[in-house]
N, C-alpha and C positions, 0 to 999 in steps of 0.2 A: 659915961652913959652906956648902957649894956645895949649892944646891937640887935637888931629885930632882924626874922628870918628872911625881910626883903633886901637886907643889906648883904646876909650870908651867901646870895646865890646869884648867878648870871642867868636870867631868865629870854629867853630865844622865842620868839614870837613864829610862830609857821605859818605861810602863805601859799597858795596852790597846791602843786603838786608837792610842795615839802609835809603840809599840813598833812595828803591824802596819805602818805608813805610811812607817818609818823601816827596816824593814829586819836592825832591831838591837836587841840590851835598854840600850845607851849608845853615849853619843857627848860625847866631846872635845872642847873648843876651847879658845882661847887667854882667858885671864880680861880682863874689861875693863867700864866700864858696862854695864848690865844690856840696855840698848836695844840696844847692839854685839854684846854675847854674843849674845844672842837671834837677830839677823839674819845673827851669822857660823852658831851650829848651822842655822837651816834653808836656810841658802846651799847645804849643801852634801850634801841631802836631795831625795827624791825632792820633786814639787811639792804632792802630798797632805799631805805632813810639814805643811807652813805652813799648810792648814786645821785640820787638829787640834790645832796649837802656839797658833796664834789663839784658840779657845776654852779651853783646858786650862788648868788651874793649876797655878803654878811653887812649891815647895816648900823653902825650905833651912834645917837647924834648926826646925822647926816652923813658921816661918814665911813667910806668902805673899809671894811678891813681885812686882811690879810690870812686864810684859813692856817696857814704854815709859820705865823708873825709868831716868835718866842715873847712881845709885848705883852705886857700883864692887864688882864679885865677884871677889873675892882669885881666887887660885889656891890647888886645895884643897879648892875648894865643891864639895860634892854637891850637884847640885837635880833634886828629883821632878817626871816632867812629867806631870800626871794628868788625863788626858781625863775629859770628863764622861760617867757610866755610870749607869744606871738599871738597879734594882735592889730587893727590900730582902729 
């Protein structure tokens, strides 16, 4: 079965302040270790993008995961990128 371009790419969903630094409510990249993924999205990000990617937390299936993890993200992954907000 020939793969479809939602299969091709780990798609990152932006929230808050990641959304406002970014430009965009998502962004695209090619799937690969999680430390690769991570430095291709803010590669190609304003330069504020990689302050608020450095503190936020990465979300996929409910679970956290690790900006630095050499773990591999299929293609296909949604991940939440959720700056830290104060509030209650």
């Amino acid at each position: 079965m020939p793969s479809t371009r939602e299969n091709e790419r780990v798609t990152f969903r932006l929230f808050g302040s990641a959304r406002a630094a970014a430009g965009a409510d998502e962004v695209e990249v090619p799937p690969g270790p999680m430390a690769e993924v991570v430095a291709g999205l803010a590669a190609d990000l304003p330069d504020r993008f990689s302050d608020v990617l450095a503190v936020s937390s990465l979300v996929a299936d409910g679970h956290r995961l690790d900006h630095a993890s050499s773990t591999p993200v299929a293609g296909g992954t949604v991940v939440d990128v959720l700056p830290p907000f104060a509030g209650g």
